[in-house]
C-alpha positions, -999 to +999 in steps of 0.1 A: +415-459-139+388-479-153+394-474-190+426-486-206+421-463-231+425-424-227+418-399-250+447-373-254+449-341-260+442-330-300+448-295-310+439-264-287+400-267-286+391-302-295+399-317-261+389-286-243+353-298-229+363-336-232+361-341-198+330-327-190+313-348-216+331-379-210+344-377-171+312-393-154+314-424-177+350-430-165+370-420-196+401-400-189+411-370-212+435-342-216+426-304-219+449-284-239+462-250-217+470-228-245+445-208-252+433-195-214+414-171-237+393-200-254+389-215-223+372-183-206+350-188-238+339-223-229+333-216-194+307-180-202+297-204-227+287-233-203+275-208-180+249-191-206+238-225-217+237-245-176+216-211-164+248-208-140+263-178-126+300-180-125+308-144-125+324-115-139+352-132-169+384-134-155+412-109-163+445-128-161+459-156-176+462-179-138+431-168-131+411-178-169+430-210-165+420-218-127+385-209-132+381-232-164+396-262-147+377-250-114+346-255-134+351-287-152+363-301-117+331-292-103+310-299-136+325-332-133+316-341-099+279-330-106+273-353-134+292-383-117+272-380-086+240-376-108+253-410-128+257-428-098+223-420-085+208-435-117+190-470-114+206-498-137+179-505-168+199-517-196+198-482-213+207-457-186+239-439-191+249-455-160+249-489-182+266-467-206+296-471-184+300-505-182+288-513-215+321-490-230+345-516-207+363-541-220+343-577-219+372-593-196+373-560-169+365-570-133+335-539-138+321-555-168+317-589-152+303-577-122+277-558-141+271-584-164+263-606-132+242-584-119+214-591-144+210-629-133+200-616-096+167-603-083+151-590-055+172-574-025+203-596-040+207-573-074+197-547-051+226-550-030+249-563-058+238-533-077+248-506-042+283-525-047+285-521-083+279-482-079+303-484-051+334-491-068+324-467-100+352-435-105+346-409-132+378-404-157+403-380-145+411-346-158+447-343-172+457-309-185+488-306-209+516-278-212+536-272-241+567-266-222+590-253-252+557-225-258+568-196-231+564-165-247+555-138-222+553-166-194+524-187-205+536-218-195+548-207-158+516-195-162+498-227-175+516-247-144+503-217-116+465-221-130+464-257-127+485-256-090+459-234-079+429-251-091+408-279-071+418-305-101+435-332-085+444-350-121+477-343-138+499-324-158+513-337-191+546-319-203+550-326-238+571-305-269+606-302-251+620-303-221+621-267-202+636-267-166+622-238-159+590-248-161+603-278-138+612-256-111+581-235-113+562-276-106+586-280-080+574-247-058+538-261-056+532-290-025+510-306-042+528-324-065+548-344-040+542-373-021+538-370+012+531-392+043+504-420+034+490-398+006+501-401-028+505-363-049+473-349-050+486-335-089+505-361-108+534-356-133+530-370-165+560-371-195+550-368-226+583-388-246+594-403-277+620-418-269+636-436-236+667-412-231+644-384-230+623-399-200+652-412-182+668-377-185+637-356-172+626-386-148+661-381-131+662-339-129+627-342-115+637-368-088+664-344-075+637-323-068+616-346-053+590-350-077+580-380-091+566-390-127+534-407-125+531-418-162+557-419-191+533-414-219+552-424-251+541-408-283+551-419-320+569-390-331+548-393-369+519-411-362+500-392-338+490-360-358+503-324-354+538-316-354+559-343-367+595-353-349+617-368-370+649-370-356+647-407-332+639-425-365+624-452-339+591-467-342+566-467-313+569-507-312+609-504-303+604-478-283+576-496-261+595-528-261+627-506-243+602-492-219+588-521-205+624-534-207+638-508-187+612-501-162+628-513-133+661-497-141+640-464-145+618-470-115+647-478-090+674-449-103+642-424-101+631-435-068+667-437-048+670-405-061+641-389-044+650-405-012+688-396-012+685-358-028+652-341-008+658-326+024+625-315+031+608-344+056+578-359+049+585-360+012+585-397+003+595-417-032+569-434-051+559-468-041+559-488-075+566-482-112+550-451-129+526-462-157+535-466-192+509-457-221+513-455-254+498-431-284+500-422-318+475-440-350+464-470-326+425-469-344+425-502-345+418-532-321+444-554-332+467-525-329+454-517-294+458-554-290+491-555-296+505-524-280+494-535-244+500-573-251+539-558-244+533-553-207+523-516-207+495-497-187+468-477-218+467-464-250+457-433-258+432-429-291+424-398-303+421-391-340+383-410-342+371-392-314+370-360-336+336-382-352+321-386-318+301-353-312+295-371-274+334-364-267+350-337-286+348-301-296+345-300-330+321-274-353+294-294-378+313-283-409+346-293-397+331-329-387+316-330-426+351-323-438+366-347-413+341-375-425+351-370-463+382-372-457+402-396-476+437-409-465+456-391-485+440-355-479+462-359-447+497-351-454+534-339-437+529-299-446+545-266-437+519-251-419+533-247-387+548-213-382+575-233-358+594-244-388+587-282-378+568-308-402+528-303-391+506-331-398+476-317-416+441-323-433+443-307-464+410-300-472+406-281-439+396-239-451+425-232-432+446-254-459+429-240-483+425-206-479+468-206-479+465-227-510+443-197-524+471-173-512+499-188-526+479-191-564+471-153-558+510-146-550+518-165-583+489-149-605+499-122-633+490-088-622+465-089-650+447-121-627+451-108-591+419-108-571+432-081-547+418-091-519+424-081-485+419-115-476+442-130-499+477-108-486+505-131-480+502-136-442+478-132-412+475-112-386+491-122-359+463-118-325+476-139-296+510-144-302+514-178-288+540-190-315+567-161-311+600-165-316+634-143-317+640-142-354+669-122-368+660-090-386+634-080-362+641-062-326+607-084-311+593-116-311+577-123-343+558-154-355+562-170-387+530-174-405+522-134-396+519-105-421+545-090-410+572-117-412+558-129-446+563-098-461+594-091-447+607-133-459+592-129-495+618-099-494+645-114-483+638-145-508+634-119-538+669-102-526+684-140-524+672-150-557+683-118-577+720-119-559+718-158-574+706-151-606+731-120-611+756-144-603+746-170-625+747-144-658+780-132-645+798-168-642+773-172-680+799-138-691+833-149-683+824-189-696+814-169-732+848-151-727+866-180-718+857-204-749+855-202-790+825-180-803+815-218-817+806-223-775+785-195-770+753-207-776+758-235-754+769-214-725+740-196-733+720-221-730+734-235-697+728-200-679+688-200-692+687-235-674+706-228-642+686-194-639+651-214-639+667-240-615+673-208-595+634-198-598+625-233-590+642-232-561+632-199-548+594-206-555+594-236-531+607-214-504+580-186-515+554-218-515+564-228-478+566-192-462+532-185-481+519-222-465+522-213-425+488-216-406+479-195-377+478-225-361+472-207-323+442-190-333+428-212-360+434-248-340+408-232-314+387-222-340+362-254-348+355-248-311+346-213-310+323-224-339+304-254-319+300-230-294+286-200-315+264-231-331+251-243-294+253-208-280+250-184-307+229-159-296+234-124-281+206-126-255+196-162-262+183-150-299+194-178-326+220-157-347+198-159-376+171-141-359+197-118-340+210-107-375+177-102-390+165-082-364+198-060-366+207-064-333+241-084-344+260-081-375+263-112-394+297-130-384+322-142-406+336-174-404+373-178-394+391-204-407+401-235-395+431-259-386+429-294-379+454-319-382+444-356-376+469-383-383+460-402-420+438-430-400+410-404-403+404-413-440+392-452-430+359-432-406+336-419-425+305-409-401+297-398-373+294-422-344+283-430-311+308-430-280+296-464-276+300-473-309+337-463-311+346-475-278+332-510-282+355-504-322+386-498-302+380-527-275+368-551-302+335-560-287+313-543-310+311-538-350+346-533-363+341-492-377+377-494-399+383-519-432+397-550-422+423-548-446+436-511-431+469-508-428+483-511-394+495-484-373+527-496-376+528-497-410+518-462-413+545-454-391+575-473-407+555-459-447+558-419-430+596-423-416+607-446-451+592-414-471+612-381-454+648-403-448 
């Protein structure tokens, strides 16, 4: 890799093109595989908008999931080969690529070299340059613990079949299953002279955890290609808790441990696979790191410890050049203070969610949770407003007791059927509480009445109290697997909104479309998102993160660790 830096997956959509508009210029990036749906968007989307014909939309999930990476593969390629072709004039996007590079990388010094020659000598030292270019790979992430109806064995087939030769990041959980599925595709081992075609990487917060999955992947033969550590509360979206170790620790164990992990991994593969050919890796996997590193003295410091990249993702949501992300949603984003990001309930998963606040999303729950509390005299009655949503693709699932199906948390039917069950709790509590009131009146002199009296009116509204912050957090969840893919269904309705290439405005005047309503939107940024406030070039935020351009963050921003140990101090 070229780049130290990596951009990781963020949400369902926001990563979902990345590749395609940052690949060429040698930035690596992760595609969420969610949503095979939203992908089949993106690619009938490209298609409309590249004049390409890429056929009929697929009908299965493998097949919507294949054909997306398929495309981005070959999307990829094309623009590369285009960049490479370019001449180098100071201003090209083929300067763009070495401009982005750290001042100190062998690239940028050869480039910068370049402009001191003339004649057939920068001719040939430019041919040699171009030579040793390589476009960003494409990584594509599972959410292992998500299986409902098979999506993840599902997620693991579409990528095995596609011509992507990047890799695979496994992150929330560890499921064996979808290990074994990994371990039925050749591709993903080594084999001969030639390293896996499709790489493994872990997604971990913690050392146990990698050493753990690192070890039941090297019975089967498989090796990991990258531990990617992740701070468990500083990288946005859910929020893990439970390690209560900060990303510095963890790193430091890492690099500590490498050998120990390298060498028990790799005697592994050699002692446990009986199928010949299949060889153990030759050196360490790579280490990166992720989770609020905005800053260049942060960056600094993370791989001054001895690891391989970073991966920075919350300011890319500014950078229309490399992320997904609808005009609105980048106005909101921009406004943003940091404060207006915030450990919430939204995620129907029951786990802390990482949220922006001021998102419609966020607020369109906040509106249903004031109408829930209105007097009936107040109540808007609108449709809109019903505790709930309706629950379309189903991603988020679970086996919850009272119900004979899956059932997700933040649907209409679940709601309902909680704020039920919270009424029925809070009326068996507060029955109990006037019946314990009864015998204590009983019990004492008529001169103590009044005070029992008074001690059952204040237990009874501790018992509302309490109930209403259960109402509040049922009446918070987020269709998070619809409305994290939503910003991008709206860039592409905004750069492909027509029905027969008519601008919707025109479309809906004409009456040939019915005006659309917007959906809402989730997005959930970790809190560094409040010290950007524009939109900016990738160069721009690149040369930020590198620190050899104009710092874009306050000097006197609080450090990513600080946020860290501030977050973990505040829920322990």
């Amino acid at each position: 890799m070229v780049h130290k830096i990596h951009i990781p997956v963020m949400g369902i959509c926001y990563t979902a093109d990345t590749p395609i508009r940052v690949a060429h210029l040698g930035i690596t990036s992760v595609i969420s595989l969610v949503d095979d749906g939203l992908l089949e968007e993106y690619r009938m989307a490209y298609a409309e908008r590249l004049g390409l014909d890429l056929g009929s939309p697929q009908t299965t999930r493998i097949g919507r999931i294949r054909s997306y990476l398929d495309f981005v593969a070959d999307e990829v390629e094309r623009k590369f080969t285009r960049l490479c072709a370019c001449r180098f004039d100071g201003g090209s996007d083929k300067d763009l690529y070495f401009l982005m590079l750290p001042l100190d990388s062998r690239l940028r010094v050869e480039y910068d070299g370049i402009f001191a020659k003339t004649g057939l000598a920068r001719i040939a030292a430019e041919a040699a340059l171009t030579e040793k270019m390589e476009p960003g790979e494409i990584q594509a992430n599972i959410m292992v613990g998500l299986n409902h109806d098979e999506a993840a064995f599902d997620a693991v087939r579409g990528f095995a079949a596609s011509k992507v030769s990047g890799a695979l990041v496994l992150s929330a959980g560890v499921n064996l299953s979808v290990f074994e599925e990994i371990a039925k595709c050749k591709d993903f081992y080594r084999t001969g002279t030639r390293p896996p075609k499709k790489k493994i990487i872990l997604k971990v917060s913690d050392y146990r955890s990698a050493l753990i999955q690192g070890r039941y992947l090297a019975k089967k033969g498989l090796e990991v290609y990258e531990y990617r550590i992740e701070s468990g509360v500083n990288c946005g979206g859910h929020a893990f808790f439970e390690s209560k170790k900060l990303l510095l620790d963890v790193v430091r164990e890492f690099v500590e441990k490498r050998k120990e992990l390298f060498e028990t991994t790799r005697s592994m593969i050699a002692a446990n696979v009986p199928v010949q050919g299949i060889l153990p890796p030759p050196s360490p996997a790579r280490i990166t790191a992720q989770g609020g590193l905005c800053a260049p003295e942060d960056i600094a410091q993370v791989l001054s410890l001895g690891i391989d990249g970073v991966g920075v993702g919350t300011p890319f949501l500014l950078v229309p050049q490399a992320t997904s992300v609808d005009k609105e949603t980048r106005r909101l984003l921009a406004s943003a203070k940091p404060e207006d990001v915030c450990i919430s309930h939204a995620s129907p998963l029951g786990i802390p969610f990482v949220n922006l606040q001021t998102s419609t999303a966020a607020r369109i729950c906040e509106q249903k949770i004031q109408e829930y509390f209105a007097p009936e005299s107040e109540k808007s009655g609108s449709s809109e407003l019903k505790p709930g949503f309706p629950c379309r693709q189903h991603y988020l699932c679970q086996n919850i007791p009272g119900f004979d199906h899956p059932v997700c948390m933040a649907s209409r039917e679940y709601v309902m059927h909680r704020l039920a069950e919270i009424d029925k709790l809070e009326q068996e509590d507060i029955e109990s509480c006037k019946m314990q009131s009864h015998h204590a009146v009983e019990n004492h002199e008529r001169s103590r009445e009044s005070g029992a009296a008074n001690a059952c009116e204040n237990s009874m509204a501790e018992i509302r109290k309490k109930y209403d912050r259960l109402r509040r957090v049922t009446l918070s969840r987020e269709c998070i697997c619809r409305f994290l893919g939503n910003a991008g269904r709206e860039e592409i309705r905004e750069k492909s909104p027509s029905l027969h290439y008519q601008p919707e405005c025109v479309a809906v005047a004409r009456g040939s479309q019915h005006a659309r309503t917007r959906e809402p939107i989730t997005i959930c940024p970790n809190p560094d998102i409040g010290y950007f406030d524009r939109e900016y070039s990738l160069l721009e935020m690149m040369q930020h993160l590198y620190g050899t351009g104009k710092r874009l963050t306050p000097k006197d921003k609080p450090s990513a660790f600080e946020v860290e140990e501030k977050i973990l101090k505040s829920v322990t």
